[in-house]
C-alpha positions as CSV (number, residue, x, y, z in Angstrom):
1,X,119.0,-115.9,79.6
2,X,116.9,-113.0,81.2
3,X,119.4,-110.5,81.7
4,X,118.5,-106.4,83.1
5,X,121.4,-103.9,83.1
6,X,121.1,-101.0,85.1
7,X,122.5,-97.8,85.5
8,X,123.6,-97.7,89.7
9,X,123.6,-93.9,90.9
10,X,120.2,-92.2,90.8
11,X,118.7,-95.7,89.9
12,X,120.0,-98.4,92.9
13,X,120.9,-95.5,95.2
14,X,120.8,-92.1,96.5
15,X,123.0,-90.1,93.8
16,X,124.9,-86.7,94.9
17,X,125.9,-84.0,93.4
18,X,129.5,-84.2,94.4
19,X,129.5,-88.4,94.3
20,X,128.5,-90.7,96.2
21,X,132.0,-91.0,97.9
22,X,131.8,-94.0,100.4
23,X,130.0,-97.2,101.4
24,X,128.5,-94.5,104.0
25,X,127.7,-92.5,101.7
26,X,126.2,-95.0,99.5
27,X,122.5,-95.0,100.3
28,X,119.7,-97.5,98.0
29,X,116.8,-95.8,97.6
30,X,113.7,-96.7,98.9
31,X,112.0,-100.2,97.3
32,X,115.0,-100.3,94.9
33,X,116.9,-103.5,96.6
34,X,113.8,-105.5,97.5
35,X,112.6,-104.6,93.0
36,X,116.4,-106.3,92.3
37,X,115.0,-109.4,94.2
38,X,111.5,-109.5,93.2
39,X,113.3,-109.8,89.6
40,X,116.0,-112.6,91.0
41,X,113.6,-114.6,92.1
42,X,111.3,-114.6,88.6
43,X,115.1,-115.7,86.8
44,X,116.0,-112.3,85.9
45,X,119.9,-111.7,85.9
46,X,121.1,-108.4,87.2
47,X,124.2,-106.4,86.4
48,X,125.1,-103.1,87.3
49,X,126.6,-100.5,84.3
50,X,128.3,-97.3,86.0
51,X,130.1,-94.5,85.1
52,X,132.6,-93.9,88.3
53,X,134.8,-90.5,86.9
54,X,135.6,-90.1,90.7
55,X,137.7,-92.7,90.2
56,X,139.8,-90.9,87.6
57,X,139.9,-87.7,89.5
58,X,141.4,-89.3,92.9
59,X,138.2,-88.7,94.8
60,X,138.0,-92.1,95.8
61,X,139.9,-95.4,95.0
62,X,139.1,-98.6,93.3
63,X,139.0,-100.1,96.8
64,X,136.5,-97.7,98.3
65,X,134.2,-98.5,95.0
66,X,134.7,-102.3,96.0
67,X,133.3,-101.4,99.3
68,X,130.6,-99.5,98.4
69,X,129.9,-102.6,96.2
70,X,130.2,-104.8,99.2
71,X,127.8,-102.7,100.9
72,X,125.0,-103.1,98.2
73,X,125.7,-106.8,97.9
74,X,125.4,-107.6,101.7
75,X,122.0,-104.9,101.9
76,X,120.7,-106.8,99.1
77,X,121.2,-110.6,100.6
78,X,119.5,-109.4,103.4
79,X,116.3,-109.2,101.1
80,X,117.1,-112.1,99.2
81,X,118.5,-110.2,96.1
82,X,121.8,-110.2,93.9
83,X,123.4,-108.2,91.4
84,X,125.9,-111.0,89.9
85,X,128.0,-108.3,88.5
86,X,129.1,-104.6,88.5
87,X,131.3,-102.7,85.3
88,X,132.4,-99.5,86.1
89,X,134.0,-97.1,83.8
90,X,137.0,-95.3,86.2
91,X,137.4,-92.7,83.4
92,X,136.9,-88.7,83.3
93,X,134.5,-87.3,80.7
94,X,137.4,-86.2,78.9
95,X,139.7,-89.1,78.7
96,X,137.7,-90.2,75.5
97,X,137.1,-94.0,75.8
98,X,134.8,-96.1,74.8
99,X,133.6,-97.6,78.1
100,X,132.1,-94.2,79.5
101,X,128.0,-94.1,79.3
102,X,126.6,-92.8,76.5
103,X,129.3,-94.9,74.8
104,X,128.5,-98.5,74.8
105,X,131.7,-100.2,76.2
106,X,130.5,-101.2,79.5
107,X,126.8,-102.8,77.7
108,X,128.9,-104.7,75.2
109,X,131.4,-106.0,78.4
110,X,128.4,-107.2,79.9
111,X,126.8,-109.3,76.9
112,X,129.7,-110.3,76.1
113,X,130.7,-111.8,79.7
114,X,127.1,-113.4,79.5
115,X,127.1,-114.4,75.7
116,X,124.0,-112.9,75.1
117,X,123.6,-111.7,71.8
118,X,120.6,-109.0,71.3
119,X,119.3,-110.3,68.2
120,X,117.9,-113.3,69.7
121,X,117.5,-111.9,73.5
122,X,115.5,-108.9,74.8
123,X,118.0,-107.3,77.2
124,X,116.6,-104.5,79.1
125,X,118.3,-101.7,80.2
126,X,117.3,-98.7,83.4
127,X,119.0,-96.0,83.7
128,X,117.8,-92.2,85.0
129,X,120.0,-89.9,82.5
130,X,119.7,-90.2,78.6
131,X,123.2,-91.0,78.6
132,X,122.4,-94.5,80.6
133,X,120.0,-95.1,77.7
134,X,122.1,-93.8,74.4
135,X,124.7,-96.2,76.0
136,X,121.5,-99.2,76.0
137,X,120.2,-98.2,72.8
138,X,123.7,-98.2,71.1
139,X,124.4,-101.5,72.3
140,X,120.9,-103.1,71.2
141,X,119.2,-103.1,74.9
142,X,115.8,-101.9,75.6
143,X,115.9,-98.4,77.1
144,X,113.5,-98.2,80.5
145,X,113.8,-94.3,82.5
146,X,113.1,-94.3,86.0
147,X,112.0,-91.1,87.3
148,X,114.4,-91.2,90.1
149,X,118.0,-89.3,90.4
150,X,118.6,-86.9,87.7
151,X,115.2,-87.6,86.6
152,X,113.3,-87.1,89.2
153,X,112.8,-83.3,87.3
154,X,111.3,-85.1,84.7
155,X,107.6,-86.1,86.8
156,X,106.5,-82.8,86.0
157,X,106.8,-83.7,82.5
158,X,104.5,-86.3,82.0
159,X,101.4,-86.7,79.8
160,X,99.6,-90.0,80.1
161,X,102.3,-91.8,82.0
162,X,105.0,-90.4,78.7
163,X,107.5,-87.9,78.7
164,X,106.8,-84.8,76.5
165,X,108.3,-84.1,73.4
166,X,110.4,-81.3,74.9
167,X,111.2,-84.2,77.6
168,X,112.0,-86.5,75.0
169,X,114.9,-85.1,73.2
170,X,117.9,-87.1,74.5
171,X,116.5,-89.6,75.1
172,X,116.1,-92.8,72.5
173,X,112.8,-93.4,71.1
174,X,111.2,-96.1,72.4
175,X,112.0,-95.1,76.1
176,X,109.6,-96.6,78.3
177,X,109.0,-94.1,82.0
178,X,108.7,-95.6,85.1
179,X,108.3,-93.8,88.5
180,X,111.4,-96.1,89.9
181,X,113.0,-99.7,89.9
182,X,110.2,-100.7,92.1
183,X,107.6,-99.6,89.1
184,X,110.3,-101.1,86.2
185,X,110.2,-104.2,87.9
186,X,106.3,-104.5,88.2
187,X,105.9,-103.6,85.1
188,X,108.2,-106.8,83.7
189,X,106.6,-109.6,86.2
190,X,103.4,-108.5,84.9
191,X,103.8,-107.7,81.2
């Protein structure tokens, strides 16, 4: 099985500072839906990994995070794309379980639900914060940093396409940098 996890805020969509709070609000970012099907259609599998604390505060409910979800699925249909699942962790930073990116709950739900064992499978995994990738690394995926989202700061920190060692410091060796899911996923249908 080709399988790609990705992180969804800052990666799929437009990420806020104070959440991304409704399907209004929930905006993809530019080339990012029509990359997921450029992938679907050369066998790639696609799930989504996201940390939702705004869940866990009251911000938002479960059901407004399904339709946020519904959003994304119906945007990306209409470009002939899919994500064939979403895990979200609801839980606050300081609730302490194991699902919450960096931990690798949410990766090991998803190769678990697939029965993909990363021993005998590349899985790779995008994310735009080091804690996306800790969480990839931990669970044996291959870490891939877009410089979208949170790490959009980080394109001024490049040197021959890599991030500087001061850069580099959370984030797992091995950490290949792409300008966005648009650049990951030319990168794979042409490695």
């Amino acid at each position: 099985m080709k399988l790609i996890i990705l992180d969804r805020d800052g990666t799929i969509n437009v990420d806020r500072d104070d959440y991304v709070k409704s399907p209004e609000e929930w905006l993809p970012l530019p080339g990012a839906l029509e990359a997921i099907a450029r992938l679907n259609q050369a066998g790639w599998h696609v799930a989504v990994a996201t940390n939702q604390a705004a869940v866990g505060r009251g911000l938002f409910s479960a059901t407004v995070l399904n339709a946020m979800h519904a959003k994304m699925y119906k945007l990306l249909a209409a470009v002939g794309g899919k994500v064939d699942a979403v895990f979200f962790c609801p839980h606050r930073p300081e609730d302490g379980c194991t699902c919450r990116k960096p931990a690798p709950g949410l990766f090991e739900q998803i190769l678990q639900r697939y029965g993909v064992d990363v021993k005998d499978t590349v899985v790779h995994a995008v994310g735009d914060t080091p804690r996306d990738l800790q969480a990839a690394v931990a669970s044996g995926c291959q870490p891939h940093l877009v410089l979208t989202g949170k790490a959009e700061a980080l394109r001024g920190k490049l040197q021959n396409g890599q991030l500087t060692t001061a850069a580099t410091a959370e984030f797992p060796a091995g950490t290949r940098v792409h300008d966005d899911l648009a650049a990951f996923a030319e990168y794979l249908l042409t490695a």
